[in-house]
Every structure is written in C-alpha cells, then in structure tokens.
C-alpha positions in Angstrom: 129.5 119.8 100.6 131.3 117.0 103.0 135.0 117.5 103.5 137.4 114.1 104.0 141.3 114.6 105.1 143.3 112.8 103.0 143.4 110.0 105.8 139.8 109.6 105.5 139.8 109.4 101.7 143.0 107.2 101.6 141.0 104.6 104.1 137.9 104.6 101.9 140.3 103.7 98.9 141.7 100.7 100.7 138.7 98.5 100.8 138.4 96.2 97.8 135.2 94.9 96.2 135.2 91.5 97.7 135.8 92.7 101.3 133.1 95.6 101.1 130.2 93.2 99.3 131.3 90.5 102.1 130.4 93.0 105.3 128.1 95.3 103.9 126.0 93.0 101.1 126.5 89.6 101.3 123.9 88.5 99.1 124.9 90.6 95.9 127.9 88.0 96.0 127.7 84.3 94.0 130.3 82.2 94.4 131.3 80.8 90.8 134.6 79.0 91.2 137.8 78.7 93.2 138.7 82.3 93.8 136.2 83.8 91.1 133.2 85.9 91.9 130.1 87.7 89.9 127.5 90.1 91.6 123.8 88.6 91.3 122.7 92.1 89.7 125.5 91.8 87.2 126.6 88.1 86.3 129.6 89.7 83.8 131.1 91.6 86.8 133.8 89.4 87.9 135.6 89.5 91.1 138.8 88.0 91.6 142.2 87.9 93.2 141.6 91.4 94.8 140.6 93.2 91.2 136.6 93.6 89.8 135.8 94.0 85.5 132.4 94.7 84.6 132.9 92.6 80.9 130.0 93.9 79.4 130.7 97.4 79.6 134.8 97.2 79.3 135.3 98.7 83.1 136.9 97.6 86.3 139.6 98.6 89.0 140.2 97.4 92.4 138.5 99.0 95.3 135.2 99.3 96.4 135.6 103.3 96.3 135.6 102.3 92.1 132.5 99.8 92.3 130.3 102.4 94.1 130.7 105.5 91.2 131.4 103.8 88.1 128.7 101.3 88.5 125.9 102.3 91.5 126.5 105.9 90.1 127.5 107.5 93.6 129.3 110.9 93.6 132.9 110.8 94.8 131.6 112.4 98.4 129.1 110.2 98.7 130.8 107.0 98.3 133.8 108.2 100.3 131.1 109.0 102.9 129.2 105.6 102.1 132.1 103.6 102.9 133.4 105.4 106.0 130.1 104.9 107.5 129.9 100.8 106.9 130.8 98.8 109.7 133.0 96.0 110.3 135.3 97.5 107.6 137.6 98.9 109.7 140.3 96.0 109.2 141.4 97.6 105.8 143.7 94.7 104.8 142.3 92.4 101.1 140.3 89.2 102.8 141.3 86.4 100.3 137.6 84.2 99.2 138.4 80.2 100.4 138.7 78.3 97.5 136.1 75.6 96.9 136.5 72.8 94.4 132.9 71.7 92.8 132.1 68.2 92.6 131.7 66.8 88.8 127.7 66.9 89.8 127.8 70.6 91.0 129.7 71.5 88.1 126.9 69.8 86.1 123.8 71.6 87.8 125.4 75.1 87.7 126.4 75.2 84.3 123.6 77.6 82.8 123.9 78.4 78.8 124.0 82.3 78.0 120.3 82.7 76.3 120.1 82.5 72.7 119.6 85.3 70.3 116.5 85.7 67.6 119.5 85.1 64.9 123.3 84.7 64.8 124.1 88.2 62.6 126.1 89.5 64.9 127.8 87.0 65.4 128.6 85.7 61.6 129.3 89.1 60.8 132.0 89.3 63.7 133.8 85.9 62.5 133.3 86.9 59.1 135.5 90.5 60.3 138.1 88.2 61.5 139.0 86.4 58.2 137.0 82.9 59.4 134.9 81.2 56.3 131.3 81.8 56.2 131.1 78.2 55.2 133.0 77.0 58.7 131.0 79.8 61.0 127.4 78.3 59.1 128.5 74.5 59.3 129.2 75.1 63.5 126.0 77.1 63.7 124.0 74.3 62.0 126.2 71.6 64.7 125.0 73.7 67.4 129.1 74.3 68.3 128.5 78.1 67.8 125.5 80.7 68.4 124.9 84.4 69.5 123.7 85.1 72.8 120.8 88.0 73.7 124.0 90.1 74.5 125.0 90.1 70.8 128.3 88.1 71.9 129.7 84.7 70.4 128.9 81.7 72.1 131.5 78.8 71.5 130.4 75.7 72.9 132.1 72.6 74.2 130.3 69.1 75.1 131.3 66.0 76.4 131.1 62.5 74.9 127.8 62.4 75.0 127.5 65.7 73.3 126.1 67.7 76.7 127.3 71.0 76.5 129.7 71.8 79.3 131.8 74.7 78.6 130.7 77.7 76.8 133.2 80.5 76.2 131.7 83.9 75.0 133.3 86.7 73.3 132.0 89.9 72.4 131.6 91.5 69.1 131.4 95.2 69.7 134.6 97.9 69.7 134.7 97.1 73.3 135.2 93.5 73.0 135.6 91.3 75.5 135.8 87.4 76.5 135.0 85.5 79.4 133.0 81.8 80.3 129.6 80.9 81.6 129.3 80.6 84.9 130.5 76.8 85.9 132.4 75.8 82.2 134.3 73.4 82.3 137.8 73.7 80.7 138.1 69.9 80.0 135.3 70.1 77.6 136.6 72.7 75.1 135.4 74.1 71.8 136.4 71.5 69.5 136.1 70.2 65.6 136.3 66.3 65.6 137.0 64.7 62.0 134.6 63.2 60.0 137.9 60.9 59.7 139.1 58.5 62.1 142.6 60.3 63.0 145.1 59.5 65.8 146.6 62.9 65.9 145.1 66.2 67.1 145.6 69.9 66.2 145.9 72.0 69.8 145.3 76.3 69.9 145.0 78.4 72.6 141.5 79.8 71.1 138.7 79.2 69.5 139.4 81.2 67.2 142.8 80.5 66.1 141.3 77.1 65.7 138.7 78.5 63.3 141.2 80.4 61.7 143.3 77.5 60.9 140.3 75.8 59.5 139.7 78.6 56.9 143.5 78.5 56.2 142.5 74.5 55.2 139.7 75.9 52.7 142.1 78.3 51.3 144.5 75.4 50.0 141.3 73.2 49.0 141.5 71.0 51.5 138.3 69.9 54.4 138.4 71.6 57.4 136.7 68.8 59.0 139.4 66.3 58.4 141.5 66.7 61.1 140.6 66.6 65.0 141.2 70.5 66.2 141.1 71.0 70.1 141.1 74.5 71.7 142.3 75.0 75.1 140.0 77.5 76.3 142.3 80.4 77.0 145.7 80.9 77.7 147.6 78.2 79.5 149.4 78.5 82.4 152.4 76.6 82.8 154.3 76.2 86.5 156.6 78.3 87.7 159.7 75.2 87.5 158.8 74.4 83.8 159.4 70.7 84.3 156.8 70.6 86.8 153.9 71.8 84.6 150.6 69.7 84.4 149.4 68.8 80.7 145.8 71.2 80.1 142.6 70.0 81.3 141.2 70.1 77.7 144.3 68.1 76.1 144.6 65.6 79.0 140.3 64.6 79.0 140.7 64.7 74.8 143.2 62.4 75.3 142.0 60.2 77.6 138.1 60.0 75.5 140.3 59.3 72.5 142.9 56.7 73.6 143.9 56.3 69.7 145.8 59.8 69.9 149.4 59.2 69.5 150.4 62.7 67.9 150.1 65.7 68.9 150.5 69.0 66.4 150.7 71.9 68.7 149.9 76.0 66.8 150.4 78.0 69.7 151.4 81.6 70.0 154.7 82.9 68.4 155.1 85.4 71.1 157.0 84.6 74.3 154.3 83.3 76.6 153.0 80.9 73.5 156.5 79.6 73.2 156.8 78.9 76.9 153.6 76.7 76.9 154.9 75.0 74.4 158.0 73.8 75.9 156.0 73.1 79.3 153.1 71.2 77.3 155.5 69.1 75.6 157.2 67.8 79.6 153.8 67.1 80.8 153.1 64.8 78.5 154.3 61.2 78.4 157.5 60.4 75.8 154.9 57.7 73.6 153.2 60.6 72.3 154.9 62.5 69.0 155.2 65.7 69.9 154.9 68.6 66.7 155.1 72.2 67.2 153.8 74.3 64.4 153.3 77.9 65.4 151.7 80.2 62.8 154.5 80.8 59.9 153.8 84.5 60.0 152.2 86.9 62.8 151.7 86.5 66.8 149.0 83.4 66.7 146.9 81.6 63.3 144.2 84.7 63.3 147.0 87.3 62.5 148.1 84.7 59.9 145.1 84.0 58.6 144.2 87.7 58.2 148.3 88.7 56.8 147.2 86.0 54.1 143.7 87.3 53.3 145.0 91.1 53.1 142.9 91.8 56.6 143.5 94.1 59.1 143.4 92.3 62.3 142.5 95.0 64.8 143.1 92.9 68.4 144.2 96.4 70.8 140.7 95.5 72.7 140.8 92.0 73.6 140.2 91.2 77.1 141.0 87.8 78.4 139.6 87.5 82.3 
C-alpha cells in the first residue's frame, strides 16, 4: 500500500477540476458559456468558478482529488498517486477559464433540446406534487411550453417571437432534485404564458414554477390563467453590488422590448431578503414611464409555498439545487 506525507496529499488536494482536465485531458472539457464548463462524458457535470456538481447524481466539491473517486471510482491512494504523477501540474494555484461571449448565431447552432421522454408522467406527477393544476401542466404540454426529458426531469421551454425554442430550463423530479439549463439557453427567451388577451402589463417571477403556481392560484378564484402575460426570469437575479447601478434582467428587458405596449409591470418575487433586494434593484433599472407594482406572495418565502399553505400542501424544497 503506497504511503503520501501529508505534503504530498495536501498538493494533490490543491488542484481543481478545471486545472487538472486542462493539462492532463483536454478533450473531456466543452466550453458552454462565459466561465461555465461540462465534461463530454457527462453533459450535467458543471464546472465553474473553481467548484464541479455532477446534477444528475446530487454530488460535487472542488478539487480534482474529489472528481477522480466520487466519479472515475479511483481509491483514495490511487488518485493521490494519479495526480502526483501528472505533469505540468506543478503550478498548484486555480487557472481562471477566459471568458468568451457567443455571437446570437453561435448561441443559435449550440442550443441542443434535452431528448424527449416516451410520456410526460413523471413530469405531471411532479407539478401535480407541487400544488400546480393538472389543467395548466396539460394545456403547456399540449403548447409544447413543457415536456419530460429521457432523464425523467421537467423541461420548461422558452422561444422567441417566432416561437423557436431558445432556452430550456430543466428541473429534476426525484428526492435528489436538481435544476440547471441546456447547454447554450438563452436567458432572454424565458419560460413564459402570453394572454390570449391583448394586455400592456406583465406578471415577472423568479421561476417557472412560481409562475405556474400563480397561475393555479388564478383557477382557484375562478378566474383564466391565461389572461394575463406571466414572464419568468430564469433563476435568481443578480443585482450589482451599488444597487443603483443594476442592469434590468435579460428576460424582462427582450419581453419588453418584443412587446413595446408594456407600460406596467407587476413584480411577485421572493419574500426573503435576496427577493426583496432584486426588487428594489429591478425597479432602478428600469425607466420612470413604466408603473412599477410589487406584489410578493401574501404568505410564505415565494408563490409555490403560497400556493401549497393555501391548498394544505406540504412543500418539501430542503433539496433544491440552483447551479
């Protein structure tokens, strides 16, 4: 049995993922956007800002040392031996990926739709488990806005005015649930329910399925769903670090800008404190001729916990992962 000092085994735990694939197997690495990587063997193991998450099997960490026994299976002495053996990894220090900014056209030709499922039962039975109407989850089936991948995950689509998809955001369904985007979406094409209505407001969430959930709330008090414009942003948004200087979210600003007509905006963000926070920053990047409306859920951290307080649900959320 090989014996490392704790120098040796301290060195081999100082190489991250990106640096070790970047030397020692360049190929395994695909560039998907900014500083965001995937491996080619597994497309949902995402590499970025010095950390690695395997999404479809709930695991990650940081170094390489982690990579090489929790997903190629090595023992602990033979990936400490592995990596000590590599060369050109003696500079130990985390090599930061160059960012690269895809042209519209690149964006285009990447984009790649998760495969499609036999039949969506996983998927309905999911939505169904978090309070959203069976009449809503059919309808965006039927419209092609929602379907379940060969994974068993939810697929929520997002197309552009000329109804192209271009953002797909995928959420798993299992105890070990977890959410992340097809390779190449693009934010600025969100999951969305426009109204069978001509409307110059718009209803903004953070998620897809707060926006769903909001829509069920509608059915509840006999009212469409489908009569207002609903806009999801795809995640949690970001504002900048001087509040004031915070850009308005790609989805918003290209739904706005398709849909000139807007002039209000109702937001239902998060009741917690980085919901409130986007608020506030939301409401200074946008110009003063829109009216502003904030309307966070009345009871509960976001309109799912509302939704599922109203319908006597429990909402069990202690295993969402957001990438």
């Amino acid at each position: 049995m090989a014996y490392f000092t704790k120098e040796q085994i301290s060195k081999a735990k100082e190489i991250d993922l990106y640096t070790y694939l970047k030397e020692h197997d360049p190929d395994e690495l695909v560039h998907e956007s900014r500083n965001s990587y995937c491996t080619r063997e597994h497309d949902s193991l995402k590499i970025s800002n010095g950390l690695w998450h395997w999404f479809s099997r709930g695991i990650g960490g940081k170094t390489a040392l982690e990579y090489l026994i929790k997903v190629k299976g090595y023992t602990f002495t033979d990936a400490v031996s592995h990596l000590l053996n590599q060369k050109g990894l003696e500079k130990r220090e985390v090599i930061k990926p160059q960012k690269k900014e895809l042209t519209e056209e690149e964006k285009i030709k990447r984009f790649k739709l998760p495969v499609k499922a036999l039949n969506n039962n996983r998927a309905i039975s999911y939505l169904k488990g978090r309070g959203i109407s069976k009449n809503i989850i059919e309808w965006c089936i039927e419209n092609g806005s929602i379907y379940q991948d060969s994974c068993n995950n939810v697929v929520f689509l997002g197309c552009d005015n000329n109804n192209i998809p271009r953002y797909a955001g995928i959420r798993g369904t299992t105890s070990k649930r977890f959410m992340y985007e097809a390779y190449c979406s693009d934010k600025a094409y969100s999951f969305k329910i426009n109204s069978i209505y001509k409307r110059n407001s718009v209803h903004l969430f953070e998620s897809a399925i707060d926006l769903l959930s909001y829509a069920t709330l509608k059915e509840l008090n006999n009212e469409l769903f489908n009569e207002e414009n609903l806009l999801s942003l795809a995640g949690v948004y970001r504002p900048a670090k001087i509040i004031t200087d915070s850009k308005t979210p790609e989805a918003l600003s290209t739904y706005l800008k398709n849909n000139p007509n807007i002039d209000t905006i109702i937001m239902h963000l998060d009741n917690d404190e980085t919901g409130r926070l986007a608020t506030k920053a939301i409401q200074f990047s946008l110009p003063d001729s829109y009216k502003i409306i904030d309307n966070p859920p009345k009871i509960g951290k976001d309109y799912n916990d509302y939704l599922c307080i109203i319908l006597g649900k429990t909402n069990n959320k202690n295993y969402d992962y957001y990438r």
